[in-house]
C-alpha positions in Angstrom: 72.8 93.4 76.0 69.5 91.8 75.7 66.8 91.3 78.3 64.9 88.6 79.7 61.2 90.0 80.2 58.2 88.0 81.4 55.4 87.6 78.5 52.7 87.2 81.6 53.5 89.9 84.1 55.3 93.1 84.4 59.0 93.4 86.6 59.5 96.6 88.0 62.6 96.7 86.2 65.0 94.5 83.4 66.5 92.1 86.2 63.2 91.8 88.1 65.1 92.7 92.0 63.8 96.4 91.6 62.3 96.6 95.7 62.8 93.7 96.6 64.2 93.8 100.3 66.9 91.0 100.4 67.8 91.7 96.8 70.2 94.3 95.2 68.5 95.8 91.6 71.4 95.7 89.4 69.5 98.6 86.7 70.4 102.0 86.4 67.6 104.7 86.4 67.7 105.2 82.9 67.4 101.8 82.4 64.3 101.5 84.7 62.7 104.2 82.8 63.2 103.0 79.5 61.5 99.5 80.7 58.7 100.4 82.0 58.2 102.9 79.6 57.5 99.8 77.2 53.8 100.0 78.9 52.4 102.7 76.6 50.2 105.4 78.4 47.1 104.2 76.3 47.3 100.3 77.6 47.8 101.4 80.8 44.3 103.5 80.9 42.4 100.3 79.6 43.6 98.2 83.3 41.9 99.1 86.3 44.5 98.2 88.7 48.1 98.7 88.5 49.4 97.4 92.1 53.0 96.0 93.1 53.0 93.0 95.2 56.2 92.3 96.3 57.5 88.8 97.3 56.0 88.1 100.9 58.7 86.8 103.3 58.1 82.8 104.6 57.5 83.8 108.3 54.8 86.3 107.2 53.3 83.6 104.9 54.0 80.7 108.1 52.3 83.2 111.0 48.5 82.7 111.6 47.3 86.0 111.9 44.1 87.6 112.8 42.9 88.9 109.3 39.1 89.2 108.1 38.2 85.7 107.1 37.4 84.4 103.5 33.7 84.1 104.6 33.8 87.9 105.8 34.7 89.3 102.6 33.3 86.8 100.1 29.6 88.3 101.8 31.0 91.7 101.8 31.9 91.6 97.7 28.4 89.5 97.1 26.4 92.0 99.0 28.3 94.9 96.7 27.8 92.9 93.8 23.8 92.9 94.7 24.1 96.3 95.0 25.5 97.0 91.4 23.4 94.9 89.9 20.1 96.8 91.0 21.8 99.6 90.6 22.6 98.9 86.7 20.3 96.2 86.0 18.6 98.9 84.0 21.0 99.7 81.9 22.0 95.7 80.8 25.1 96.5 83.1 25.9 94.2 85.6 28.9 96.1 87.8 30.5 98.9 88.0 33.4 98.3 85.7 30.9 98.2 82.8 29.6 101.8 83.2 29.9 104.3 80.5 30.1 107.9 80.6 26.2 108.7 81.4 26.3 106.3 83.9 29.1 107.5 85.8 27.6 110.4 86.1 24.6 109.5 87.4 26.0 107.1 90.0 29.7 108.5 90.7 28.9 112.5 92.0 32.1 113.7 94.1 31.4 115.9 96.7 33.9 119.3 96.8 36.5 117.5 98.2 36.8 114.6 96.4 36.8 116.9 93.5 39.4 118.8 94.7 41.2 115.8 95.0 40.7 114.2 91.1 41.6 117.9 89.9 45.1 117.8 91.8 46.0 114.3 91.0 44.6 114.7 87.2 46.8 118.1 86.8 49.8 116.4 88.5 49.9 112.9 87.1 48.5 114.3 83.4 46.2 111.8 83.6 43.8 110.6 80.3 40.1 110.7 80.2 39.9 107.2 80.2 41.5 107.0 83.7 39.6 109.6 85.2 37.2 107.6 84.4 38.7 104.5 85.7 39.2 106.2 88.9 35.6 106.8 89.5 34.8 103.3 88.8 37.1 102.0 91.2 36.0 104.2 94.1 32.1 103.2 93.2 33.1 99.7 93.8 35.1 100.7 97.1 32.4 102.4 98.5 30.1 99.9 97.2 32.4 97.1 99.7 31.9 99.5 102.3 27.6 99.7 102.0 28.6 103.2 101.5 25.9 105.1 98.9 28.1 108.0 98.2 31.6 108.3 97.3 33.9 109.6 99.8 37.0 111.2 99.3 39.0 108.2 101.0 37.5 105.8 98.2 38.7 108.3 95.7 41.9 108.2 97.6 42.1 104.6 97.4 41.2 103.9 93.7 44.1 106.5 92.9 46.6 104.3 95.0 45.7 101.5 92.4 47.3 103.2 89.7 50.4 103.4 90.6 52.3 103.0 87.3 50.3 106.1 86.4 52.9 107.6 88.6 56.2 106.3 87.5 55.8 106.7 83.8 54.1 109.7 82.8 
């Protein structure tokens, strides 16, 4: 049997209804595994974010709701992006997803708790190097959003919740 897969974006699974709530998936477990592990462990350590968005429901899209406001978080994100640019201006870096190894060092120190946390998820998941590293990013730029100057467990948190295919294939 031969598959249909999207060239631009990844299913969750070979018919593409894998939770999706008005939609039966018609894959078996073994074949969801064997799709998704098409996404080799190394390509997956080279994108920041791994997310599923699943199909939002009409009324949801139709509802006016009360939500921060484009304005709100467009000078949230430029105020963050100030901050990483003095932060790595000298270094030729302009954000956070730029730094190397020294310099997540210098401007990503996790206090116990937060390193408590990496050491569990990295031991459990297996994670790479690269993605540790990935992680630590991530949360700078959270905290960064926040006008936090440290990183606090719940960024690290966060930025692990982003790589969620770290979870279902390894």
């Amino acid at each position: 049997m031969k598959w249909k897969t999207c060239k631009r974006c990844s299913n969750p699974c070979f018919c593409g209804k894998l939770g999706e709530p008005n939609e039966a998936c018609s894959c078996t477990p073994t074949m969801i595994e064997r799709y998704r592990r098409r996404l080799s462990g190394p390509l997956l350590d080279r994108i920041d974010l791994h997310i599923e968005v699943p199909r939002v429901p009409h009324r949801e899209l139709a509802d006016p709701i009360d939500a921060e406001s484009s304005a709100t978080i467009r000078t949230r994100v430029e105020a963050a992006r100030r901050i990483q640019n003095q932060r790595l201006a000298p270094f030729g870096l302009y954000a956070n997803a730029r730094m190397g190894a020294r310099q997540i060092r210098k401007f990503c120190p996790v206090d116990d708790a937060g390193e408590k946390l990496l050491e569990m998820v990295t031991e459990r998941l297996g994670l790479s190097a690269r993605t540790y590293s990935r992680i630590l990013k991530v949360a700078r730029t959270i905290a960064d959003l926040e006008g936090e100057e440290n990183i606090h467990q719940g960024h690290l948190a966060e930025a692990i919740q982003y790589r969620g295919l770290d979870r279902k294939i390894r």
